[in-house]
N, C-alpha and C positions, 0 to 999 in steps of 0.2 A: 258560265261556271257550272262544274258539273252539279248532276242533285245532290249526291253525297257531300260534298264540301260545303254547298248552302245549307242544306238540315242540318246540315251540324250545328251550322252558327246558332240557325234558330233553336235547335233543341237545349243551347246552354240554358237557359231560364228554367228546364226542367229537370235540370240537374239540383235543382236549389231541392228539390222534393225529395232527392233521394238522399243527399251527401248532407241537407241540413241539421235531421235528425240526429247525424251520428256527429257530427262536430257539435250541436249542442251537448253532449256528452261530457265534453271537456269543457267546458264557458256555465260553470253551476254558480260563478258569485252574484250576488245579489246585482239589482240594474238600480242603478240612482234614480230617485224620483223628478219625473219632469212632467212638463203641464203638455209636451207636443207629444201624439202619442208616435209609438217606434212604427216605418213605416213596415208591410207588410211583405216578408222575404219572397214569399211566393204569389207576389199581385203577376198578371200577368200570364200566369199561365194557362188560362182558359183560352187565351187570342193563340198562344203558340200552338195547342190541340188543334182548335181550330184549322189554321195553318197547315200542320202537321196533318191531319184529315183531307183535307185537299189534296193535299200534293200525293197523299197516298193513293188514293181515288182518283186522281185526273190528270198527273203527269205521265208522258207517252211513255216513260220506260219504269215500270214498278219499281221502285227501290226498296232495299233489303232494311226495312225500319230499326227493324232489332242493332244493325251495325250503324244506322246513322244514330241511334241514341247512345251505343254506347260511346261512340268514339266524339261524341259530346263529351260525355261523362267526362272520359281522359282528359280530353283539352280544358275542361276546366281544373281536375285533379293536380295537371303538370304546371298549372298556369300559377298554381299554389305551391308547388313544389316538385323539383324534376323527378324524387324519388316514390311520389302519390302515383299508386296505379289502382284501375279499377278491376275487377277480377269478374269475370261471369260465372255463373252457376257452372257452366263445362269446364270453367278453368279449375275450381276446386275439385272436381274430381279427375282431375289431372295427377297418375303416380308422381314419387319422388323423380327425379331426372337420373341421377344417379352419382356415385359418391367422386366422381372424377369432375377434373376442370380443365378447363383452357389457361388457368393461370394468371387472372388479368384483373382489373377491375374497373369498369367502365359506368359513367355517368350521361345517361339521356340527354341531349338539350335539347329538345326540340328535333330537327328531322335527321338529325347525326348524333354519334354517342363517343365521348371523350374517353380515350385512355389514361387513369389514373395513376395505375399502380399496375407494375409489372411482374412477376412472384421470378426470384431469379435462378436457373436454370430449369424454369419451367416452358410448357410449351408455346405460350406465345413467345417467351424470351428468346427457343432457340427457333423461332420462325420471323425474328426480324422485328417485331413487333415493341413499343416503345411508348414510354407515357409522354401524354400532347398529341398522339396519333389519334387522329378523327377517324372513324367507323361508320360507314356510308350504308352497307347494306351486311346480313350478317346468312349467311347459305343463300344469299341471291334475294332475301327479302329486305326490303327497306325499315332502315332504325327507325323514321317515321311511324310507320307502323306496327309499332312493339310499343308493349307499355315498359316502365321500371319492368316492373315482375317480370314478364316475357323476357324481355333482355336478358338478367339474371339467372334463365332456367336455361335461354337455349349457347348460356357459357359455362353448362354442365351439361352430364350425360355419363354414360357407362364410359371404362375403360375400353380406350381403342376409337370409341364413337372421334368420326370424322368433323371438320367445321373450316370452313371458309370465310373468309374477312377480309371484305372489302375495304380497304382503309385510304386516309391521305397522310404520308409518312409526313412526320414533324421533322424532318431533316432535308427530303430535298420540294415535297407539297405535291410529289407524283400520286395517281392513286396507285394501287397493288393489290393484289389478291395474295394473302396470305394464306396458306394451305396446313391447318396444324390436326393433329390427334390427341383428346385429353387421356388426361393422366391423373391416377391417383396420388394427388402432392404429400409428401414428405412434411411429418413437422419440423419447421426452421427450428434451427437453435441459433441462441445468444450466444453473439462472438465477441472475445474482446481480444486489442490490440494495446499492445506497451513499448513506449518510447521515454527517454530524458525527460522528466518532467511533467508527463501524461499519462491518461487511459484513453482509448474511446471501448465504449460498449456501443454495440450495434444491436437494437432490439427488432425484431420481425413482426410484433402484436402486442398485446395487451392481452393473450389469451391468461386463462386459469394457471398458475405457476412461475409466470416470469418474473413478479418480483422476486420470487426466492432461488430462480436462477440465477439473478443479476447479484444477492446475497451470496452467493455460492461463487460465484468469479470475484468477487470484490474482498471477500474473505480476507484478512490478514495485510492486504496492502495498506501503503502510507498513504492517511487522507490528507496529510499535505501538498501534493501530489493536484492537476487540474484533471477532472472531469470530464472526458468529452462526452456526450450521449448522444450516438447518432439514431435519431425517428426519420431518416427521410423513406425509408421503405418500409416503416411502422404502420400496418393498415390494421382501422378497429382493434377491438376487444370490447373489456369488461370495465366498468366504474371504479370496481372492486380493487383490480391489479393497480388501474392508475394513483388508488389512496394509499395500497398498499407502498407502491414506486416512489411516490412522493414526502411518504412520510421515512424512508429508511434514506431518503437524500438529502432529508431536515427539515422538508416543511413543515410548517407547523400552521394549526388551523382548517381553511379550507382549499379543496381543491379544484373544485370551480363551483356553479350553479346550475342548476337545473332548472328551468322554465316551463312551465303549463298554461293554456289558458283556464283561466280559471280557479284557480289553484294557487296556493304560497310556495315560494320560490324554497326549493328542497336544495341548502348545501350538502356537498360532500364534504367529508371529515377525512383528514389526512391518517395513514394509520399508524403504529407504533412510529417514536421519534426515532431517525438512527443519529449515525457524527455524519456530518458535510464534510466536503471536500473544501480544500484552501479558494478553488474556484470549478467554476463551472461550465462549461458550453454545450447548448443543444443544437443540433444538426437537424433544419427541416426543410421540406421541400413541397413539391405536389402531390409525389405517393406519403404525405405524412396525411393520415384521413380518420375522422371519427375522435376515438377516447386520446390518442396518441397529440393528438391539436389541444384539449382539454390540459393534458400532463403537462406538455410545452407551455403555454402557457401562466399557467401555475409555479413553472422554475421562474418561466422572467420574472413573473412576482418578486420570486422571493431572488434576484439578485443574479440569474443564471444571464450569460450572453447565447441571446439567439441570432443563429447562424443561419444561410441558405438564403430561402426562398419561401412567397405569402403561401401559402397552406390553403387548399380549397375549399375548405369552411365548410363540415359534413361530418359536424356535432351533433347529433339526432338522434332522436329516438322514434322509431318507426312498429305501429300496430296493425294489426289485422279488425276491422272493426266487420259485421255481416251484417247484412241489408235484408230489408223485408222480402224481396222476392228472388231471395238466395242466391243471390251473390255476394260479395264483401270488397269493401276498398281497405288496399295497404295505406295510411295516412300520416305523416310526419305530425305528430301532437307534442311535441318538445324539442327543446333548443338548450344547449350548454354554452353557461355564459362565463366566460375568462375572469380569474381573477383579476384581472386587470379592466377587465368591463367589456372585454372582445366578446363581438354576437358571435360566435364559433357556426353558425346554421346557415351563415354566407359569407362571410367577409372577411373568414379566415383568422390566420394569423399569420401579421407581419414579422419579420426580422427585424432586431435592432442593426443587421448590418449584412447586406445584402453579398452572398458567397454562391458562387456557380462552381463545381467541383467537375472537372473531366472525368471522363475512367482512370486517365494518367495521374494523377493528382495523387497526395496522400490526405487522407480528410483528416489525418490528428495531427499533424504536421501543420495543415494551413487553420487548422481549426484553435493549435498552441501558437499561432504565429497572430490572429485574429486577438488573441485575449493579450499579447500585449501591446496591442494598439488601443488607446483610448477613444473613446466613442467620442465623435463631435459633438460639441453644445450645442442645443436647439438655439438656432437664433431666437430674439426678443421679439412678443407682441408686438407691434406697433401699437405706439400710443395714439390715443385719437385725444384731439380736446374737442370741446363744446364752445360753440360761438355763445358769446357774452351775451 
């Protein structure tokens, strides 16, 4: 095994020194009183020094300590969450990248990075590129070794800036090198489509102003009339947009929760009431990510039929915390929990009735043709008895 990859393992234990600090941060509630005392987080790390001393001192090829501790740090970061990265002191003074992108939205798992969300006639889109497509290496270097962050910066850059993407297409499992230039994206607008009996709105985010766009297209129509709302290309936003969204399509109450350790679970409040629609349908998918999973869920609450596909659960709130010898890790410190009870932080959100849509497809069409199909009864527990 090489040295690099054994220090690492051994350096995890001394991760506990750096990262435990700042997660105590968030874990302030009181600890129950007990007679065993709590054991100690960082036993142990005088034998890893130890260790670690050695090998630096006596094995035949020096190794670059500073990269075998941090890329401990990582793998325990990632091991907690794929979107946890660790940042070095050279990483903070690192300029902005710049205000263009590749268009994409891609999540770490380990030595490959999954395409989520595609931005649509952006530059991955017109380079082929497709959500389910795995990302193997990104300008010749390996997703392995990039953090979150990393990832995230080198899918920006100036306009014009070059990028290469090594990928394995979710269509035929080839790999490809994809050859794209970013671009400074356009803000999507909200589209809506009218048929007999239907609307669908198509929302692009949760940014600042959508619910009063969707106010502004909704205007003066018949809300007896069914709903469709398609989130399957909905990536992120704001809290804010989703209470505002939810409360003008009738919810009432809250709209999901928010979890902390250590901390009382903070609901969101739906915002002004508006009139609902006779019925409902939300459209989701894999690119539905973040505040857009939160919303969807909160209609199922309250009565909506959700359509598509489980949602890759990437409800989070993610901070910048900074370390005693100036560096900082980005940390996922919350979780939005579904009115319905869904962890939104992994597990997504399921459909009440599973819909694959082609490009050919019309999504209000199959999506008014879904709502009047009645959903199957869950079959019955099984009863158990108890021997006499």
């Amino acid at each position: 095994m090489h040295a690099r990859t054994w220090l690492s393992v051994l350096s995890l234990p001394l991760v506990g020194a750096v990262t435990y600090p700042v997660l105590q941060q968030h874990s302030s509630a009181p600890e129950a009183t007990v007679s065993k005392v709590p054991p100690d987080p960082l036993a142990g790390l005088t034998d890893i020094q130890d260790v670690l001393s050695l090998v630096q001192r006596d094995y035949v090829d020096r190794p670059d300590m500073g990269k075998v501790l941090a890329g401990g740090i990582q793998a325990v970061l990632e091991r907690a969450h794929p979107l946890n990265a660790y940042l070095s002191p050279e990483d903070l003074r690192l300029p902005s990248p710049g205000p263009a992108s590749a268009g994409l939205v891609a999540v770490k798992r380990g030595i490959y990075a999954q395409v989520l969300a595609v931005t649509p006639g952006g530059p991955a889109a017109q380079a082929g590129i497709q959500p389910g497509d795995v990302i193997r290496k990104v300008d010749g270097d390996s997703v392995g070794l990039l953090s979150a962050w990393t990832l995230e910066r080198r899918l920006r850059g100036e306009p014009g800036t070059p990028l290469d993407l090594y990928r394995y297409s979710t269509l035929t499992g080839d790999l490809v090198k994809s050859s794209l230039k970013m671009e400074v994206l356009p803000r999507q607008k909200v589209s809506i489509q009218k048929a007999a009996g239907g609307i669908r709105i198509t929302l692009p985010d949760l940014d600042p102003g959508r619910s009063q766009e969707v106010r502004t297209l909704l205007a003066g129509l018949d809300r007896k009339q069914a709903l469709v709302l398609d989130l399957r290309q909905c990536v992120n936003g704001s809290a804010a947009e989703a209470a505002a969204l939810a409360g003008f399509l009738g919810v009432k109450g809250t709209v999901g929760t928010l979890q902390q350790a250590g901390k009382p679970d903070e609901p969101l409040a739906a915002g002004p009431l508006g009139t609902p629609f006779a019925s409902m349908a939300v459209l989701i998918g894999r690119s539905t990510l973040g505040m857009p999973e939160v919303l969807a869920a909160c209609l199922k609450k309250n009565g909506a039929r959700i359509l598509g596909e489980r949602t890759p659960g990437l409800a989070v709130v993610r901070g910048r915390f900074p370390l005693r010898q100036g560096g900082a890790v980005e940390l996922v410190y919350g979780r939005w929990v579904g009115d319905g009870g869904e962890k939104l932080d992994r597990q997504g959100l399921v459909p009440d009735q599973t819909l694959k849509l082609e490009a050919a497809d019309d999504p209000l069409a199959k999506a008014l043709d879904a709502l009047k199909t009645p959903l199957p009864t869950p079959a019955p527990a099984p009863t158990t008895h108890k021997a006499a």
